[in-house]
C-alpha positions as CSV (number, residue, x, y, z in Angstrom):
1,X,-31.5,-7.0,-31.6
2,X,-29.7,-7.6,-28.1
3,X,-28.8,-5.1,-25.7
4,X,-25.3,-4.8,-24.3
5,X,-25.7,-5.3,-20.4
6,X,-23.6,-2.4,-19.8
7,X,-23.6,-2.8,-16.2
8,X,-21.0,-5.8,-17.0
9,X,-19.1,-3.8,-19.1
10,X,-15.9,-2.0,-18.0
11,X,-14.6,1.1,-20.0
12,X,-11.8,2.5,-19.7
13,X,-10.3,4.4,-17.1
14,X,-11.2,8.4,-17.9
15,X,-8.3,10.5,-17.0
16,X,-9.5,11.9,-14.0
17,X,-9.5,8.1,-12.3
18,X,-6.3,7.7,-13.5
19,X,-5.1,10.7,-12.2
20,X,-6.7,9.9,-8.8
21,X,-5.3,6.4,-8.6
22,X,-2.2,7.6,-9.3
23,X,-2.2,10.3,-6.6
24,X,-3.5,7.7,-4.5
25,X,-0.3,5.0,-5.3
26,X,2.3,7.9,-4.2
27,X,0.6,9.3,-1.4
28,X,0.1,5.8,-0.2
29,X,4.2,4.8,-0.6
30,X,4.9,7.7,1.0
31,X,2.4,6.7,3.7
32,X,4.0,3.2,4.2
33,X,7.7,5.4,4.7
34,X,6.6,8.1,7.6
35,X,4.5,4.8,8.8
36,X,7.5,2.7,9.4
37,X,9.5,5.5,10.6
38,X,7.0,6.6,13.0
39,X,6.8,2.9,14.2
40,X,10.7,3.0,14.7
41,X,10.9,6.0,17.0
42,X,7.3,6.4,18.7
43,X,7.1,5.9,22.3
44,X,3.1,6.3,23.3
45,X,1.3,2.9,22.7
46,X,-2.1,4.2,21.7
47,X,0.5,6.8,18.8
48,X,1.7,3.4,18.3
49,X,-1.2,1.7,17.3
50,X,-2.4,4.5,15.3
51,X,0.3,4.2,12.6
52,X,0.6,0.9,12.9
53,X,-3.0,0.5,11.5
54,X,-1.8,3.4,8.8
55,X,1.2,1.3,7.6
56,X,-1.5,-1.9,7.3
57,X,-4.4,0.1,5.4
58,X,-1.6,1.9,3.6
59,X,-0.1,-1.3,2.6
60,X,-3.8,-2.6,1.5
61,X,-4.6,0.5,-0.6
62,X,-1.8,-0.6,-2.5
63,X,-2.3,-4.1,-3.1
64,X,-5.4,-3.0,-4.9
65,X,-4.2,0.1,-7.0
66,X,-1.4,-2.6,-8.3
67,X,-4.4,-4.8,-9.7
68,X,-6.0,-2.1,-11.0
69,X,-3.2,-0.9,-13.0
70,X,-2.0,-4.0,-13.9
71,X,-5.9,-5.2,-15.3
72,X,-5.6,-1.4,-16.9
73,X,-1.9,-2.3,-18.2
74,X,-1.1,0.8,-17.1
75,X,2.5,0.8,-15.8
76,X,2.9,1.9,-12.0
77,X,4.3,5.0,-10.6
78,X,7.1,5.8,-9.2
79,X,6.1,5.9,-5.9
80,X,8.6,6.2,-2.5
81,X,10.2,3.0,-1.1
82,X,12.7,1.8,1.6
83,X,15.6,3.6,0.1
84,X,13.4,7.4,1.1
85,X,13.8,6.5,4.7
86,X,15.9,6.4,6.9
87,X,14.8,4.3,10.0
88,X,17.8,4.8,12.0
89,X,18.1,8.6,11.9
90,X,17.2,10.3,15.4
91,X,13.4,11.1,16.2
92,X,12.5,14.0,14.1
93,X,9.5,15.0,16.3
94,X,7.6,14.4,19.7
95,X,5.0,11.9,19.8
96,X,2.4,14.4,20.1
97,X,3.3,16.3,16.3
98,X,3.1,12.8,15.0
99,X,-0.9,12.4,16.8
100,X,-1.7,15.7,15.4
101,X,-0.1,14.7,11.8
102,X,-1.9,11.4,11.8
103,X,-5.2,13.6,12.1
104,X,-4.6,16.5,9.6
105,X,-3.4,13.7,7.3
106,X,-6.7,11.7,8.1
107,X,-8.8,14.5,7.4
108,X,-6.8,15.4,4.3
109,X,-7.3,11.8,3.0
110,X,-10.9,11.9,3.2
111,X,-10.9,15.1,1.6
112,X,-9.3,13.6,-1.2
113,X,-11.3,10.4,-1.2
114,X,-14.8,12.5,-1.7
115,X,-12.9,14.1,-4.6
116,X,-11.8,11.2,-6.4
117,X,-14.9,9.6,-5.7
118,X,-17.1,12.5,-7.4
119,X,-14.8,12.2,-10.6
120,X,-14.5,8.6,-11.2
121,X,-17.4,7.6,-13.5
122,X,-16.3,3.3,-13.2
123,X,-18.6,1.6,-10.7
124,X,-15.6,-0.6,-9.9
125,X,-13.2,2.7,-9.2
126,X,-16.6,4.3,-6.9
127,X,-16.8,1.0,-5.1
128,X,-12.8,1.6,-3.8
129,X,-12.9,4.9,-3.0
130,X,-16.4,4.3,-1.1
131,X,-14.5,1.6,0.9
């Protein structure tokens, strides 16, 4: 009798990925909008560059979670777009709240990462979060 090579095998998503991946999808719209909003009214170059890499990895994040749930045929959530921001409204804060927000947020993203990494049982789903 053959063995299934389980390895190969992908089951399906538990509910605790999916929850994860979803959180994931809206925090990282909403990511994308403070990004590009930051971007419009920051003045210190090295502030700058800081959200400008957010917006990119942001934007990568989500390239992925939309092939996940699409192979999942899961349908995507609701996330924020264009029409939550507003990028000609007057600086909301200095540059330095947005250096301090771009660390808390860091750190709460890794937090969140570990979490979603410990309940995701799919190799493949590990493999993203570990990245």
């Amino acid at each position: 009798m053959d063995v299934p090579n389980l390895e190969n095998q992908k089951s399906r998503l538990t509910s605790s990925e999916i929850t994860s991946l979803w959180k994931q999808y809206i925090q990282d719209t909403m990511s994308v909008c403070i990004s590009k909003y930051v971007l419009a009214k920051v003045k210190d170059p090295e502030v700058y560059s800081l959200f400008e890499f957010t917006l990119k990895l942001a934007e990568k994040h989500l390239y992925v979670l939309r092939d996940i749930f699409k192979a999942e045929k899961l349908d995507l959530p609701i996330g924020f777009t264009d029409k939550d921001v507003n990028l000609d409204a007057p600086p909301l804060f200095t540059d330095t709240f947005w250096s301090v927000y771009i660390h808390e947020m860091t750190m709460h993203g890794l937090a969140g990462y570990s979490i979603s990494f410990s309940v995701s049982a799919r190799k493949d789903i590990r493999d993203h979060y570990y990245q």
